[in-house]
Structure formats: C-alpha cells, structure tokens
C-alpha positions in Angstrom: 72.8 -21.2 -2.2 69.2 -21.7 -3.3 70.3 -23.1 -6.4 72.5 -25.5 -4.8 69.6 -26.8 -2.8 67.3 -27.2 -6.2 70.2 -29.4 -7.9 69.8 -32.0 -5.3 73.0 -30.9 -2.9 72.8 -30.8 0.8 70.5 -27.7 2.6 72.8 -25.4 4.8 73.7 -26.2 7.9 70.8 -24.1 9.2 67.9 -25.6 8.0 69.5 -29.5 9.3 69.7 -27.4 13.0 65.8 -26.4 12.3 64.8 -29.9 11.3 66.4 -31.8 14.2 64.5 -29.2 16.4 61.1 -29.1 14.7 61.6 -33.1 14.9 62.7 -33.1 18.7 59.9 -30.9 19.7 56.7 -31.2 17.6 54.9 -33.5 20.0 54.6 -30.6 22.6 54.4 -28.2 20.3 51.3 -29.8 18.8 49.8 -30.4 22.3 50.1 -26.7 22.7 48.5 -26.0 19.6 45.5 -28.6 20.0 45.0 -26.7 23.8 45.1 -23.2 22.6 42.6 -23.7 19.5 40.5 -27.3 20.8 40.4 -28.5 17.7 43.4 -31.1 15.6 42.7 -29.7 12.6 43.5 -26.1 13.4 46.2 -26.9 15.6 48.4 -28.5 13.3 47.5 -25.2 10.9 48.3 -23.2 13.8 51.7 -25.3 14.2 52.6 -25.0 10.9 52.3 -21.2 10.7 54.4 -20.8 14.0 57.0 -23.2 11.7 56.9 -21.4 9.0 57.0 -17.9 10.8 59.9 -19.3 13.0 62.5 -20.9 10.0 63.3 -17.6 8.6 64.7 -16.1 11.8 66.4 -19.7 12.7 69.6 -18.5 12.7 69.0 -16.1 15.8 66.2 -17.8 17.2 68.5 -21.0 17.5 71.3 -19.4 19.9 68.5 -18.4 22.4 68.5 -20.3 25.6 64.7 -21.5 24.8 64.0 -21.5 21.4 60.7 -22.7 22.5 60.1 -19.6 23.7 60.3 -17.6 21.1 58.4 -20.8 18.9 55.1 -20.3 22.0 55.3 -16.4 21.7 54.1 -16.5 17.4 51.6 -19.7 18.1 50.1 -17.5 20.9 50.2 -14.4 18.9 49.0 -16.2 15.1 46.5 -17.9 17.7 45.0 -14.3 18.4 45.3 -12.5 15.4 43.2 -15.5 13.8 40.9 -15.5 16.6 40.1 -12.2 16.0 39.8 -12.3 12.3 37.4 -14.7 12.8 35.5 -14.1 15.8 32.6 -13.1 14.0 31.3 -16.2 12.2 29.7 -19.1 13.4 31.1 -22.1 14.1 29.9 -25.5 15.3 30.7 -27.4 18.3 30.4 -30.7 19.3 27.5 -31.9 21.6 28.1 -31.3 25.2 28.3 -35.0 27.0 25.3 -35.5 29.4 26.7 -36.9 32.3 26.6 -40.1 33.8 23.5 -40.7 32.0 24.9 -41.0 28.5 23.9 -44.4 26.9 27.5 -44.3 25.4 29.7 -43.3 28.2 32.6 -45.2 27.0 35.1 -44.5 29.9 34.8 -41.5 32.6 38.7 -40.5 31.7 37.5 -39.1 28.3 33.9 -38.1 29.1 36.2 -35.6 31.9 38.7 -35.0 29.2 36.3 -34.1 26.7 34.3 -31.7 29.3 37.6 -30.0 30.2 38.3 -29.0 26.6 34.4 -27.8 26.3 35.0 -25.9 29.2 38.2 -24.3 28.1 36.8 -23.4 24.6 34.1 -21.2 26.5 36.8 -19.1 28.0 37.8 -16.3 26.1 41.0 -16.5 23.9 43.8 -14.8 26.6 42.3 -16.7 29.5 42.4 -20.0 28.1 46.0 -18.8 26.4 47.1 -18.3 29.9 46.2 -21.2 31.8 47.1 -23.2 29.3 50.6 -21.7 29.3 50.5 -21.8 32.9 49.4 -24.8 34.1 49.9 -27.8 31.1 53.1 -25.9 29.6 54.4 -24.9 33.7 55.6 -22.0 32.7 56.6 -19.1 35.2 54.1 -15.7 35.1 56.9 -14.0 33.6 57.5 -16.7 30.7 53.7 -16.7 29.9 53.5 -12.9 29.9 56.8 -13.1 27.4 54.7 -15.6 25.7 51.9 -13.9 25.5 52.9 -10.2 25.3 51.3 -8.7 28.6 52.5 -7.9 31.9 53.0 -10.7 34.8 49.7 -8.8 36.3 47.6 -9.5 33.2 48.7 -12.9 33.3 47.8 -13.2 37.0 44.8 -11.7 36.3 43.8 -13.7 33.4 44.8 -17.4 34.6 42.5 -16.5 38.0 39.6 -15.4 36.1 40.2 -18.2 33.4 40.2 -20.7 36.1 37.0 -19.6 38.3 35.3 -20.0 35.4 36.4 -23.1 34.9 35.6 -24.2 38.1 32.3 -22.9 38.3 31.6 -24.7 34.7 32.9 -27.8 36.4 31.7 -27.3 39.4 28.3 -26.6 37.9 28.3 -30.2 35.5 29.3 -32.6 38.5 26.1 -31.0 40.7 23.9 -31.9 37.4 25.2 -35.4 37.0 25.0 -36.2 40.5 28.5 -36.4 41.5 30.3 -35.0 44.3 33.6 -35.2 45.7 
C-alpha cells in the first residue's frame, strides 16, 4: 500500500478519516496547545507531535467515543515530558504589563488576557494542565485525570491549588493598579 500512495493513487481510507478529523478539530486543539505551553510557536510543535503520535494508532483511536480524548491525553503527556527535559534552561519571558499606567494600554480585554496567560505560565506544569483541562476545555475530574494520568484527587487537588494561586497573583495586580471590584 505504500507504494500505491507514492505513484500518485488515493491514501487508504484511514488516513481520509484522520484528515477530515485533524481538519474538523485543529482550532481547539491548538487553543489547547497555546494554553498548556503560552507560547504559539510551541503550541503548534506541541500539536503536531500529538498529530503525529496519534495517526499511527488511527485505526483504534478512531472507533473511540472521543477521539479527542485520547488526542488531549499525548498533548498533555508530550507537554510534560518536554517540560521536564527542559526545565533546566533559561528562557525569556515577555514583560509583565504595568497596569493602568502603561503609556500603551491599547484595550483592558488584552492587557487582562495577557496578565491571565502570565499568571498561568507561573503555575507549575500539572496545575496549569489541570485548570486548563478543567475550566477552558470543561472537562469532568475524571476526564482530566484520564487526560492527564492521575487520580480524580490529584486533579482536585491540583486545579484548587492552581487556582488560589491564580487568584492571589490576580488578586495581588488589581490592588497594585488601583482597581477593585
């Protein structure tokens, strides 16, 4: 069959199936990607190694009720095993917005946007895994800890801690610029 692909005749019926998905579910996907690493660059890297990871097991992963599933469990696990192999070097970040008193504060949306995704690259990487599975992806406890290969209780644990600390990095930049609601 690889042959018949290399002189120009039709892929086998599996590949078309992972196309039409990879098509049908990439915008999400990369969302996903983009909140579990903060940066575009990585993300689609990260989204292209759950692809590639994914296609050769298409043919079972395809007659699962949520192939999704299965697609978030290898971005959250290539997510980890990078962070880990990497954790050691130094990286640079973007500077951290001042506040209200930023002589360019184009539009409080993105300044709160962009403060958001500084706060949840300071959480550590199964923290920010699980409230970002959690609360942008929705998913149950049980479907994050599936996703992230832990027990409910870990992810209970790790989406409470993940998001006091997001609140008290929050909380703590709306007492400097002033605000409070």
């Amino acid at each position: 069959m690889g042959r018949a692909a290399s002189r120009g005749e039709s892929p086998p019926a599996e590949a078309d199936g992972f196309d039409a998905y990879v098509r049908a579910s990439e915008r999400r996907h990369k969302r996903l990607a983009f909140l579990l690493t903060g940066d575009l660059h990585e993300a689609e890297d990260l989204l292209q190694a759950a692809y590639a990871k994914t296609y050769p097991h298409w043919h079972r992963v395809r007659t699962y009720e949520v192939p999704d599933a299965y697609l978030r469990r290898v971005m959250v696990s290539l997510r980890t095993s990078w962070w880990r192999r990497h954790r050691n070097r130094e990286w640079s970040t973007a500077e951290v917005p001042e506040g209200s008193g930023h002589a360019l504060d184009i539009a409080g949306a993105v300044v709160e946007s962009q403060v958001l995704l500084v706060a949840l690259r300071a959480l550590p990487e199964r923290q920010r895994a699980a409230v970002v599975l959690r609360h942008w992806c929705d998913l149950s406890e049980a479907d994050t800890a599936a996703a992230m290969g832990c027990s409910p209780g870990t992810v209970k644990s790790n989406t409470s801690k993940g998001l006091a600390r997001l609140r008290s990095e929050l909380g703590a930049d709306q007492g400097r610029s002033g605000g409070a609601s």
